[in-house]
C-alpha positions in Angstrom: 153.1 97.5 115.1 149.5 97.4 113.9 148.3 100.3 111.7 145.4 102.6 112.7 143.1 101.4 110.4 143.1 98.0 111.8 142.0 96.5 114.7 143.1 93.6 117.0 139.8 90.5 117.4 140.9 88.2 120.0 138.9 84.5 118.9 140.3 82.5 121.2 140.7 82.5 124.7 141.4 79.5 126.9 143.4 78.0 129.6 144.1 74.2 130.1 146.1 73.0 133.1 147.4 69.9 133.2 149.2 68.6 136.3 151.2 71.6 137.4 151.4 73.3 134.3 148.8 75.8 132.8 149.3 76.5 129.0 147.3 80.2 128.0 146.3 80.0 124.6 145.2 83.2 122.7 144.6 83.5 118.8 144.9 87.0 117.2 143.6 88.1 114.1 143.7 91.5 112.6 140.9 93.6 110.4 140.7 96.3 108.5 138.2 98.6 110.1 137.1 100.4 106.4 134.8 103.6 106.0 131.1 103.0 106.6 129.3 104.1 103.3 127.4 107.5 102.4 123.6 107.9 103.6 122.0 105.5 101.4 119.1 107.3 99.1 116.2 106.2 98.8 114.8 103.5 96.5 111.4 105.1 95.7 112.1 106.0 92.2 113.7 102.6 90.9 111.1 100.7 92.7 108.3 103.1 90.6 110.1 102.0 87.2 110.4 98.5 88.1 107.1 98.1 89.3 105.8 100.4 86.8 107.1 98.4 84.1 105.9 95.4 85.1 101.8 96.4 86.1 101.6 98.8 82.9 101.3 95.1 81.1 98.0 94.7 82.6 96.4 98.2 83.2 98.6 99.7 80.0 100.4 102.5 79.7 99.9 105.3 82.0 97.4 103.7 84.0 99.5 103.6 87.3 101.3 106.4 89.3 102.6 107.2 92.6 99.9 109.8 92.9 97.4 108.3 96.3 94.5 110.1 94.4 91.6 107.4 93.9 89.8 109.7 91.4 92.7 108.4 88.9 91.2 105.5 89.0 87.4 106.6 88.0 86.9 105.3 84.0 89.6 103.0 84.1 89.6 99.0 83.5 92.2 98.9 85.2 94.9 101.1 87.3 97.6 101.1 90.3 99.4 103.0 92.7 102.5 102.6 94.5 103.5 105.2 97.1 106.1 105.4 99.9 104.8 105.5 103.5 108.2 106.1 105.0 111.5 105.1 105.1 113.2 105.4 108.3 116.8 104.7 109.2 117.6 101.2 110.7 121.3 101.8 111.3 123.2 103.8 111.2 127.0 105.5 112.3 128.3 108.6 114.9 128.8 110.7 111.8 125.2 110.6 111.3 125.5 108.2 108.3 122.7 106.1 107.0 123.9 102.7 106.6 120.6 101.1 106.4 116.7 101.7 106.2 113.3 100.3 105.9 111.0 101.7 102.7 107.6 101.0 103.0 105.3 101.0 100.4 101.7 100.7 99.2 100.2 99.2 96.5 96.4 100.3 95.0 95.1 98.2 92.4 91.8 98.6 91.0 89.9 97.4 88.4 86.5 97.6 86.9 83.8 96.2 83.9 83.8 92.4 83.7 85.2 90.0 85.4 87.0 92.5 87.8 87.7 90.5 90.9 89.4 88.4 88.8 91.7 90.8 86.7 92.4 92.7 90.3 93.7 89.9 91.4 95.9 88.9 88.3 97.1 92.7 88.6 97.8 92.2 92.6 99.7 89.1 91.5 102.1 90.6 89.3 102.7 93.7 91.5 103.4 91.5 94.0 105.8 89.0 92.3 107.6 92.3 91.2 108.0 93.6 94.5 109.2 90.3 96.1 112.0 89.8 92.9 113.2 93.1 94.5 113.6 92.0 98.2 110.2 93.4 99.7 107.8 91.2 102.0 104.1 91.7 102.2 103.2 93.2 105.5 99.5 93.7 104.9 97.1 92.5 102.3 95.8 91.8 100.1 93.0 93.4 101.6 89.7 94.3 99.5 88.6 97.4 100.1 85.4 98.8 99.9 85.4 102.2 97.5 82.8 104.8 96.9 81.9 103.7 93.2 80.7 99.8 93.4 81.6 99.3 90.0 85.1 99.7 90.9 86.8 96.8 93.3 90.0 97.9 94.7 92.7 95.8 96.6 95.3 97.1 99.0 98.9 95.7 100.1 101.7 96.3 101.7 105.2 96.0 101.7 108.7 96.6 103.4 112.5 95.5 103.9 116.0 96.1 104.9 117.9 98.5 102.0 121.3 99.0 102.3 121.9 101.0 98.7 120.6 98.0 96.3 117.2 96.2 95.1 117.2 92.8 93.7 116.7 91.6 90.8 
């Protein structure tokens, strides 16, 4: 007798006949069928402190949020942003369970003074080695933007993945 927690897999299925003989040959295997997990929550805030951590080395302490303002970025060498654009479910089970999901996210950086295309770029570079050590892939970007002071250059990206309840890295 099988238990109810498991179920029956049938791998193999064939028939071979040979003269007048026909030999049926099925393999069974049996599985536990476990839970599915919890609804997954969301990432945002342990992608913020990763990411955080690693940009504040170039545009230094408190110069990056998750605020989408661009006037936080007026009188600054540097800054960044990172902020969620959604997260929808991916999969999912009959109880209503969140198995899996797809955070997107945006990343600002800006810079200004001297050599600022250069240092935006340095600071687009480590935002995005950060986010790919964590499982993300760019889907946009980096894209210069245009912005309404021209002493400030500002570069846009964008990333997303599969979460199932755990970040790289």
């Amino acid at each position: 007798m099988i238990p109810i927690n498991y179920g029956i897999i049938t791998v193999l299925n064939c028939s071979i006949t040979c003269n007048a003989f026909t030999i049926k040959v099925s393999a069974f295997f049996y599985c536990e069928v476990t839970d599915m997990p919890d609804t997954i929550e969301s990432p945002v805030l342990e992608v913020f402190s990763k990411w955080g951590a690693a940009v504040s080395k170039i545009t230094g302490a408190d110069n990056y949020s998750m605020d989408g303002s661009e006037t936080n970025a007026s009188g600054k060498k540097a800054y960044a942003q990172l902020y969620m654009l959604g997260n929808p479910i991916t999969r999912g089970d009959l109880e209503g369970d969140e198995c899996a999901t797809m955070p997107s996210f945006q990343v600002n950086c800006f810079t200004s003074g001297s050599k600022a295309l250069t240092r935006l770029y340095e600071l687009d570079e480590i935002s995005h080695i950060t986010m790919v050590r964590m499982g993300f892939r760019r889907t946009y970007g980096p894209e210069p933007m245009f912005f309404g002071d021209s002493g400030i250059k500002k570069l846009v990206s964008r990333y997303s993945r599969i979460y199932t309840g755990t970040l790289l890295d």
